[in-house]
NUDO-588193 format. One record per residue (C-alpha): residue in one letter; x, y, z. Coordinates in steps of 0.001 Angstrom, whole numbers. Layout:
N
@titi=A	u=X	v=Y	w=Z $
...
***
This chain:
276
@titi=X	u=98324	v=112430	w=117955 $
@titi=X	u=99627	v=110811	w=114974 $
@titi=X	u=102447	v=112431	w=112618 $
@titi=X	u=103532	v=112285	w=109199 $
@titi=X	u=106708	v=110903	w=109166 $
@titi=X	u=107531	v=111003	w=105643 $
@titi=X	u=106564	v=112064	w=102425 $
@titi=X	u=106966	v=111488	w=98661 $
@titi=X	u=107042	v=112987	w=94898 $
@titi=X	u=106669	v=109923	w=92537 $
@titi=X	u=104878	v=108984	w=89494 $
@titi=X	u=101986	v=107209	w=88281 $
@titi=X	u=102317	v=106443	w=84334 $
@titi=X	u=100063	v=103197	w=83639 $
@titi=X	u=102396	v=102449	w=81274 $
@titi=X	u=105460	v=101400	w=84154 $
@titi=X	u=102832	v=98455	w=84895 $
@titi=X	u=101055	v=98066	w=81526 $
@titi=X	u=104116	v=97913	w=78913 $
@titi=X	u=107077	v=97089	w=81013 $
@titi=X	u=109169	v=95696	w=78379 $
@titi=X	u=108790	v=99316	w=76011 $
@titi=X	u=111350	v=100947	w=77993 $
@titi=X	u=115194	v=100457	w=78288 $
@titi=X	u=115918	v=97671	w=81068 $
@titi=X	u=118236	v=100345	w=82165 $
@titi=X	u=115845	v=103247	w=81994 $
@titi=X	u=113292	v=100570	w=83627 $
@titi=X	u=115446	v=99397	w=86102 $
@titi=X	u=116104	v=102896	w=87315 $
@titi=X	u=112216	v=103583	w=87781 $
@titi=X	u=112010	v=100211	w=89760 $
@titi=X	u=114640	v=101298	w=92087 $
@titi=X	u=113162	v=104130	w=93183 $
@titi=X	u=109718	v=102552	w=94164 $
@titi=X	u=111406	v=100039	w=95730 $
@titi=X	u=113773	v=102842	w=98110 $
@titi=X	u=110294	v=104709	w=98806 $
@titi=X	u=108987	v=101436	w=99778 $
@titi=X	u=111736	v=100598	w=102069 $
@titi=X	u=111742	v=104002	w=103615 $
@titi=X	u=107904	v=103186	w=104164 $
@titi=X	u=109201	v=100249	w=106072 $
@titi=X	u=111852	v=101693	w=107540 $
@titi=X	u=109894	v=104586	w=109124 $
@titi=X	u=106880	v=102081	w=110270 $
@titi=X	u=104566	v=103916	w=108047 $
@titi=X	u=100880	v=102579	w=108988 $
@titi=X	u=98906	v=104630	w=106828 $
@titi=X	u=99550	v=106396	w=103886 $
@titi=X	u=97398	v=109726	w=102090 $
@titi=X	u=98026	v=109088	w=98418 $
@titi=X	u=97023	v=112113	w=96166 $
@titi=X	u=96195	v=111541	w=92872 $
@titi=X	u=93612	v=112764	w=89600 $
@titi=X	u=91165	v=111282	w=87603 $
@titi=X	u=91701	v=111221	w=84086 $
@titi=X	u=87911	v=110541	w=83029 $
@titi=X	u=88378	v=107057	w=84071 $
@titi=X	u=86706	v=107657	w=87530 $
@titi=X	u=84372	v=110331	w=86791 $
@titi=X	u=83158	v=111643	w=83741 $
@titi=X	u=81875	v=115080	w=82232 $
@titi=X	u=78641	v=114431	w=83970 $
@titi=X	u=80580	v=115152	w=87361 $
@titi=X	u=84108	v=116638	w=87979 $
@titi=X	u=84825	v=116730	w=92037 $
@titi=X	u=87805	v=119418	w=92146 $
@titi=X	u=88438	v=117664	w=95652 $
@titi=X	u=87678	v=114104	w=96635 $
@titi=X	u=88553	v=112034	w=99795 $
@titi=X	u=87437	v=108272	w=99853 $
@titi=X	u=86473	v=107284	w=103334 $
@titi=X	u=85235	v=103749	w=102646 $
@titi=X	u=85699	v=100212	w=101026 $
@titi=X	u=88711	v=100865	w=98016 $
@titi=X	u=89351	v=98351	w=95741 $
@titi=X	u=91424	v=98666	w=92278 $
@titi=X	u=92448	v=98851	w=90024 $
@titi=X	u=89300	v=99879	w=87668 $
@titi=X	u=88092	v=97311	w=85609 $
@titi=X	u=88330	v=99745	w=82203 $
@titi=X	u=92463	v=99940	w=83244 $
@titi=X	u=93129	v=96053	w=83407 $
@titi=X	u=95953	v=96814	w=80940 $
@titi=X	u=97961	v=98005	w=84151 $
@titi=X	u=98632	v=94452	w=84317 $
@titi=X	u=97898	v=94744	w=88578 $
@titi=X	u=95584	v=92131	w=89959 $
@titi=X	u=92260	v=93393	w=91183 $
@titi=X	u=92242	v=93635	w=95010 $
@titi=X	u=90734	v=95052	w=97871 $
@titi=X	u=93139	v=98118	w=99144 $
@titi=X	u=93135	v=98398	w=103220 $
@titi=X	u=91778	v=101654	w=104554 $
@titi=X	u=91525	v=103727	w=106961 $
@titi=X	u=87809	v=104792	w=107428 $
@titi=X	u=88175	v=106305	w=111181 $
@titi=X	u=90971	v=108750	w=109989 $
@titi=X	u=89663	v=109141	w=106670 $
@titi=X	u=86385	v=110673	w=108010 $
@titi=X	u=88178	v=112724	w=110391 $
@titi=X	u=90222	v=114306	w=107625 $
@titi=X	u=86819	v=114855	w=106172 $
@titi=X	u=85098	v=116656	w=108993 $
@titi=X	u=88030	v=118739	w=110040 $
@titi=X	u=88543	v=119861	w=105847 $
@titi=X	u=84436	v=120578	w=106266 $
@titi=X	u=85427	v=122619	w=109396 $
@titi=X	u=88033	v=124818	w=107589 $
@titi=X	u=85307	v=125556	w=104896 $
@titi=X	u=86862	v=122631	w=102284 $
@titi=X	u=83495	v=121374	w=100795 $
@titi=X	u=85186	v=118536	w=99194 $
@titi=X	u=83372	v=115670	w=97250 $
@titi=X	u=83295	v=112413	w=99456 $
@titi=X	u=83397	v=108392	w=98041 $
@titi=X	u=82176	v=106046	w=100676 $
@titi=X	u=83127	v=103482	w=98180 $
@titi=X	u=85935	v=104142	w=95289 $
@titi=X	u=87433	v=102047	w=92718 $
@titi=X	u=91112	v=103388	w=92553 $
@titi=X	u=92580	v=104368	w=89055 $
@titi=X	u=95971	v=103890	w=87887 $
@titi=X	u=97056	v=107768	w=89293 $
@titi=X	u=96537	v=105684	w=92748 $
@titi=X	u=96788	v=102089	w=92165 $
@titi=X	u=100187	v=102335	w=90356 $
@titi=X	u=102412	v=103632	w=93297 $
@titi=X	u=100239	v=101682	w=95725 $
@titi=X	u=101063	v=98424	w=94083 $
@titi=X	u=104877	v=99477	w=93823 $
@titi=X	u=105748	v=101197	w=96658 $
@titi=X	u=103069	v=100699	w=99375 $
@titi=X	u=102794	v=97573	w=101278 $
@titi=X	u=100281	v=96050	w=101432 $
@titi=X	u=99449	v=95990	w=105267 $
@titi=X	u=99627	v=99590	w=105121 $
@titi=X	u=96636	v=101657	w=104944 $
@titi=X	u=95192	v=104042	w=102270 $
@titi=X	u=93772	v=107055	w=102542 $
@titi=X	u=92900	v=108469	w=98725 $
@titi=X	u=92734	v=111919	w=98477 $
@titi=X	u=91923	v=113129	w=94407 $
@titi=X	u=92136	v=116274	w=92730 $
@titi=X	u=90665	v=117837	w=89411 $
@titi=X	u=94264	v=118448	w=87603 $
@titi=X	u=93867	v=115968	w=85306 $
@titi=X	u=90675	v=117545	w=82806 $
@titi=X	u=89539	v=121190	w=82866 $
@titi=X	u=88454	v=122735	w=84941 $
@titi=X	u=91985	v=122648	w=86748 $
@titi=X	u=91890	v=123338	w=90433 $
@titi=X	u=94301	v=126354	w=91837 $
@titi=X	u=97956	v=125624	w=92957 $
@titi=X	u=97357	v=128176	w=95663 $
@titi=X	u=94283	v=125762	w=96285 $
@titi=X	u=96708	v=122737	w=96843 $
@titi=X	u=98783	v=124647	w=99433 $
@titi=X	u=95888	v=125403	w=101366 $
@titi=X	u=94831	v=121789	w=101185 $
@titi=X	u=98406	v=120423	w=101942 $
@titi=X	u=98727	v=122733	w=105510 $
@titi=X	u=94894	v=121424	w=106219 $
@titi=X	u=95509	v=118022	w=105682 $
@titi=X	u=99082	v=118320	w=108063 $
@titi=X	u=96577	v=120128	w=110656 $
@titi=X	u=94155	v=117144	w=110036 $
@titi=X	u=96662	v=114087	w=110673 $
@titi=X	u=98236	v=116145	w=113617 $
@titi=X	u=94395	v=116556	w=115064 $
@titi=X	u=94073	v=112779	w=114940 $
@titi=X	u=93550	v=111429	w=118396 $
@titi=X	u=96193	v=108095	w=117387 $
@titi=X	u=99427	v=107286	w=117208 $
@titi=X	u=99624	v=106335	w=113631 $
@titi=X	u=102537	v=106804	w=111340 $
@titi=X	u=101274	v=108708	w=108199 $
@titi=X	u=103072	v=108916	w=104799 $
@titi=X	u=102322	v=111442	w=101749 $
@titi=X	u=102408	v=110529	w=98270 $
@titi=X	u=102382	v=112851	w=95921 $
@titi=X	u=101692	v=111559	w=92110 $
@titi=X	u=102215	v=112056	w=88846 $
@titi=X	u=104103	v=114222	w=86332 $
@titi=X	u=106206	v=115286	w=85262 $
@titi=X	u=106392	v=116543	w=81502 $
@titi=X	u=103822	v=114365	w=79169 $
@titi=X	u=101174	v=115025	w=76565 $
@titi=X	u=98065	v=113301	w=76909 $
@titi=X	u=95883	v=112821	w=74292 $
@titi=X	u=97816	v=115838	w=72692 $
@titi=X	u=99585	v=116273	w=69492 $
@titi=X	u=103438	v=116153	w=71112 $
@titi=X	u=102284	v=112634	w=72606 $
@titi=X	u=105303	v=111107	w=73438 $
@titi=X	u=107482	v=113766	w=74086 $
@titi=X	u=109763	v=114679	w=76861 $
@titi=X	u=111089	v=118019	w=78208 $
@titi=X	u=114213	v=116728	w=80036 $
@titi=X	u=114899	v=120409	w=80764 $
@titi=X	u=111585	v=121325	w=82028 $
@titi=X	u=111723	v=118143	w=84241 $
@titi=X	u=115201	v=118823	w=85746 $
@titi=X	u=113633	v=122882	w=86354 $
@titi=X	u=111026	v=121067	w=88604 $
@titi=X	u=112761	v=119037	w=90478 $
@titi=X	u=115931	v=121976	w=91273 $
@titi=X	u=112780	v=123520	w=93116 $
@titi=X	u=111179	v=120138	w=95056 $
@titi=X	u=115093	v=119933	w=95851 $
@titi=X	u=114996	v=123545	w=97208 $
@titi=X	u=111571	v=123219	w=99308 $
@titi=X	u=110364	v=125923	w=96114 $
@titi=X	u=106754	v=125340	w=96482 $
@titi=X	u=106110	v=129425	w=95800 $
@titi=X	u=107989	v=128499	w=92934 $
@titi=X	u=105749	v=125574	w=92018 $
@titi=X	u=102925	v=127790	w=92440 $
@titi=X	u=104170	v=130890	w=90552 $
@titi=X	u=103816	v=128520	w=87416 $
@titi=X	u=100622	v=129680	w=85486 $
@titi=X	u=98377	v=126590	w=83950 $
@titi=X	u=99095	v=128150	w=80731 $
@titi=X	u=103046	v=128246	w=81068 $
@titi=X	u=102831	v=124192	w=82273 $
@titi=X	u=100784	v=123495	w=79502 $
@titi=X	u=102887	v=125099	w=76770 $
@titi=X	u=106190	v=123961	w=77798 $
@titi=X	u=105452	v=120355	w=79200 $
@titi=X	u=101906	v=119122	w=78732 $
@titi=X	u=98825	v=118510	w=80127 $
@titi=X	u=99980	v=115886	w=82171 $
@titi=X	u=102649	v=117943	w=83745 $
@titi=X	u=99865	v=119783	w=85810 $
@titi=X	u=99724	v=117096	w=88134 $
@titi=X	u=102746	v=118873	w=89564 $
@titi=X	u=99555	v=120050	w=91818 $
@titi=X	u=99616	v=116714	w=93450 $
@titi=X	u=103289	v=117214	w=94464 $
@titi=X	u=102739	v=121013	w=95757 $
@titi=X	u=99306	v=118786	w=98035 $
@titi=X	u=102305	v=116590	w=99445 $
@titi=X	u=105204	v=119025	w=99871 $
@titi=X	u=102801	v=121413	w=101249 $
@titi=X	u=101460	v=118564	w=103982 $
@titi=X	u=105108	v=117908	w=105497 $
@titi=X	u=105719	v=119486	w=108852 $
@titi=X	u=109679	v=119324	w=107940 $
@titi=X	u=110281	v=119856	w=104292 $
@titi=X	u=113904	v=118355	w=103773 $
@titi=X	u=113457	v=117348	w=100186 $
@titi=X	u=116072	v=115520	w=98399 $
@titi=X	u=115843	v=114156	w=94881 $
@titi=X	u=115799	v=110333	w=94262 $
@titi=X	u=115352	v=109944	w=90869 $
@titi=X	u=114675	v=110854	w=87679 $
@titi=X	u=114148	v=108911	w=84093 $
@titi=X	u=113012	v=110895	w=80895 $
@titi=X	u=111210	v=107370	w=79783 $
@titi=X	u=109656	v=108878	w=75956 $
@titi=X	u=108453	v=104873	w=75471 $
@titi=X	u=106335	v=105911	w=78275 $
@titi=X	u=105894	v=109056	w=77289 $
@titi=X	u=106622	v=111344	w=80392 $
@titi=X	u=109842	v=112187	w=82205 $
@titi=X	u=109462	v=110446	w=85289 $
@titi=X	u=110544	v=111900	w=88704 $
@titi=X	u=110992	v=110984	w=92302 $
@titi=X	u=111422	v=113231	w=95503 $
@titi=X	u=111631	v=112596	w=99252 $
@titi=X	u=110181	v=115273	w=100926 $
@titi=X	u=111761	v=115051	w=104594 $
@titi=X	u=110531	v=113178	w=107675 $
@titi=X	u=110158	v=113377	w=111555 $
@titi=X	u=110887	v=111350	w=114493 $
***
């Protein structure tokens, strides 16, 4: 069977990529750092194939259609034309359509009737921890969910879809080596009138609980509290409770963390834990 062996909380600000110079060399430095450790620790643990969860933020679908959960199980390539400010060089991503549309049936099976891309053009919530921290032999498996517009899917929702997708990968008849990425967060305004700001002690609240496996915690926090104390964007924290929830051993331990307001969000990294 194949088993996730490790798992991550990072981020995915386009900004990292698309105005590098905007933040402190130190403060950028730091960020660096850390994708390069969760890269090496994607080395190190001979990661094959990696489940990246991410959002749209009306870049990949619009008002006309708003999947609350998407898998791609075909040809990826990114990033999006609209995004070429992330400054990352259009490419085809390598995926994994075998497992990919396993994960699919078995999620149909458990009554997840989740939207499905057999093609997908990856946006920055994706393409922007792939290009730093994933290499590039490694296969992706894209996984999206609607936290990044209304209507907001449920954090209980994400817990449910983290244990499926564990039971999923651990149904899989290979031996790969599977990886969880979490992205996103964690306090920023989008598009909102404290744009810019960054609730350092909001941040540091989150990550005491990824430190302390908290994901009742996580999940305790209404949409409404998230929103008022650190922003729309902070409700990606959703894609975080996907990955902590998917990790047979939750050891987390906190790698990082960079309240970055020239990129407007207070950026934060986790490791989640691994197996053998």
């Amino acid at each position: 069977m194949a088993t996730i062996v490790a798992g991550f909380c990072v981020p995915h600000d386009p900004l990292i990529t698309g105005k590098p110079d905007a933040a402190s060399p130190q403060q950028s430095g730091a960020v660096h750092a850390a994708f390069a450790h969760v890269r090496s620790r994607l080395e190190e643990r001979e990661v094959d194939t990696v489940v990246v969860i991410g959002d749209d933020h009306y870049a990949m679908f619009s008002p006309g259609c708003l999947p609350s959960i998407l898998i791609g199980i075909g040809d990826l390539q990114g990033p999006l034309e609209p995004e070429s400010f992330l400054r990352i060089p259009q490419r085809r991503v390598p995926n994994h359509p075998a497992m990919a549309e396993h994960i699919m049936s078995f999620g149909f099976d458990k009554g997840f009737d989740w939207a499905v891309a057999k093609t997908l053009k990856l946006d920055h919530s994706t393409m922007v921890p792939i290009h730093l921290a994933v290499p590039e032999a490694v296969r992706t498996i894209p996984v999206y969910i609607g936290c990044g517009v209304v209507p907001f899917i449920r954090s209980q929702r994400c817990r449910e879809l983290g244990r499926m997708l564990l039971d999923a990968i651990s149904a899989w008849p290979g031996k790969e080596r599977v990886a969880i990425l979490g992205t996103g967060g964690i306090s920023h305004w989008v598009g909102m009138a404290d744009y810019g700001r960054v609730n350092e002690e909001f941040d540091r609240g989150v990550l005491e609980m990824v430190a302390n496996g908290d994901i009742e915690g996580l999940i305790r926090m209404s949409d409404e509290h998230i929103l008022g104390h650190a922003g729309n964007g902070a409700l990606e924290l959703k894609n975080w409770i996907v990955a902590m929830s998917a990790m047979p051993e939750l050891k987390p331990r906190i790698i990082a963390y960079e309240p970055v307001e020239p990129w407007i969000t207070g950026l934060g990294f986790a490791e989640l834990g691994a197996t053998a």
